[in-house]
Structures are given as C-alpha cells and as structure tokens.
C-alpha positions, -999 to 999 in steps of 0.1 A, spaced: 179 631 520 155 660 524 127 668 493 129 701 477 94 711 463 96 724 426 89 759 427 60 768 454 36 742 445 36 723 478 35 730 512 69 729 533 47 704 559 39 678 535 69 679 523 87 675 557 62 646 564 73 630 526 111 632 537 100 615 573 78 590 556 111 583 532 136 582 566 114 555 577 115 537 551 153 540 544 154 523 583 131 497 572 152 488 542 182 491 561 175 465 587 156 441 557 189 443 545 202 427 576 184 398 573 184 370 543 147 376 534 133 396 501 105 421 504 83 401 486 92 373 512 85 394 542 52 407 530 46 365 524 55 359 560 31 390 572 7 374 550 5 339 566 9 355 603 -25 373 596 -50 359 617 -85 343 603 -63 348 567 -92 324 542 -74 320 513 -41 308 528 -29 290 494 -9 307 464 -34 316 444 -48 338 475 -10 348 483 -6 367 445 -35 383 449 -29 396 484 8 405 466 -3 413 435 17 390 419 14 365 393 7 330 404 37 320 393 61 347 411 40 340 443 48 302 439 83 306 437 83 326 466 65 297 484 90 273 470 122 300 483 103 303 518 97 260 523 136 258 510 144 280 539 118 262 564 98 292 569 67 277 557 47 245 554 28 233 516 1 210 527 -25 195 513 -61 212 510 -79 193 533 -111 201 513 -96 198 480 -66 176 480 -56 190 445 -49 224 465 -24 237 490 -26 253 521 0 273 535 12 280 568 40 294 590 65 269 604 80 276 643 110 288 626 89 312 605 67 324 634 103 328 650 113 350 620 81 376 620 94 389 659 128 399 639 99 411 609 113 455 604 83 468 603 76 455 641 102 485 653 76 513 636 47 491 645 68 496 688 72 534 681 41 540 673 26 520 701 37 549 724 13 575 708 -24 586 723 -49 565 708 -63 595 685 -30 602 673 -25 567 659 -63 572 644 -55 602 623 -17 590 616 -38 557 607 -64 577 584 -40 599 565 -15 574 554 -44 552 544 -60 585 521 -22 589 509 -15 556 498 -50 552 480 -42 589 464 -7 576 450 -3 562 414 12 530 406 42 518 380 7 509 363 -8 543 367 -29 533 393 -37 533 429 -21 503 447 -54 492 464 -53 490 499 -44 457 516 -70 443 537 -59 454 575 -55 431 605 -88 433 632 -82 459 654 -72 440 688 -94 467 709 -67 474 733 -56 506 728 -70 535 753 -82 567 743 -58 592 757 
C-alpha cells in the first residue's frame, strides 16, 4: 500500500522510505499474527530478555510499556498462565516481585518477529546500520503520539561491539 503525498509537500524519498518502513511492519504483524502472543506481550518478553534489565518487576514493566500498572500486571498474569514467565519473590523486599523468563519463554523470543529484521539488517556495513540506526531514532522521537506527544525512546540494549566497520 504505497503513500501518496498531499499535493507537493513531501519529498517522493521520504515518502518511499514511509511505505518501506510500513511494508515492514505489515510483515512483522503478519508473522505476530502467526503466533498466540499480543504485542503488548512480545514487547514483555523483549523486556525481560534484556540483559542487566534493574527493575525486572511490574511496576518497572508499565513504565518500560507505558502502561498502567494494572494493564502490565495482567499481562504478567496472561504470560505465567502461558508458562512464559516466572513471579517470584523480591529477594530484597519479599512484598515485591521479580520477574523472569521461563525456558519456554527464552524458547519463544528465537520465534520473537522482529528477530527476521533484526537478521536482514545484520547483513549491512557497519556505517549503514549507524545512520539507519540514527535516523529511525530522530524519526521516532519527531513523531506525535495518540497523546500528542513523542513516544520517548525506549532505553536500547548495550551494543555487543561486534560488528566491523566496513
């Protein structure tokens, strides 16, 4: 479904790259569809896969979602029914719960669709994964919100250093 710009107000490339950015979403969505998990479930699973995640607990998970405490919790409740995730006591405060990734649930993030653009892009130079990396980041920050505002940028995974400059 290609974009048509309204009159001549935008540039035929960004709108080529908006209808690209849209195809890969469309084949994200289609193969989420595949499998028996929500969005809001897979970005919970990509949440607790994170490594050196601090605040692995519900109250951490809504504000990592940006969802209310109590639509995170019921996501953790959906996820445990499923035996994708482990609630466990805090071990500093045993009021608390800590949250982690089952085998089944570590099993499930390998099938995760956002893995088969995280592969493609794996085949690009270095640099061109950088500026892909830099102008999807100023886009995203750039885009309004249902709320009128930008969605804040989620806090990335460390860089693993392996990549070589091509």
């Amino acid at each position: 479904m290609a974009l048509s710009p309204s009159s001549d107000e935008l540039p035929s490339d960004t709108v080529r790259i908006a209808d690209l950015v849209g195809q890969i979403g469309q084949s994200v969505r289609a193969a989420r569809q595949a499998s028996s998990l929500t969005p809001v479930q897979w970005e919970t699973l990509r949440f607790l896969s994170l490594p050196n995640q601090p605040a692995r607990n519900p109250s951490g998970l809504s504000t990592w979602l940006g969802l209310t405490k109590g639509a995170a919790s019921q996501t953790v409740a959906s996820l445990a029914k499923l035996g994708f995730i482990l609630r466990l006591p805090d071990p500093r405060d045993g009021r608390g719960l800590t949250l982690d990734l089952t085998n089944a649930g570590r099993r499930m993030t390998q099938s995760d669709p956002l893995l088969a653009i995280a592969r493609a892009l794996a085949n690009l130079p270095a640099p061109a994964i950088a500026t892909i990396d830099a102008a999807l980041t100023e886009t995203l920050a750039a885009m309004p919100t249902a709320r009128g505002k930008g969605p804040g940028l989620k806090k990335r995974a460390p860089e693993t250093g392996d990549r070589k400059a091509s």
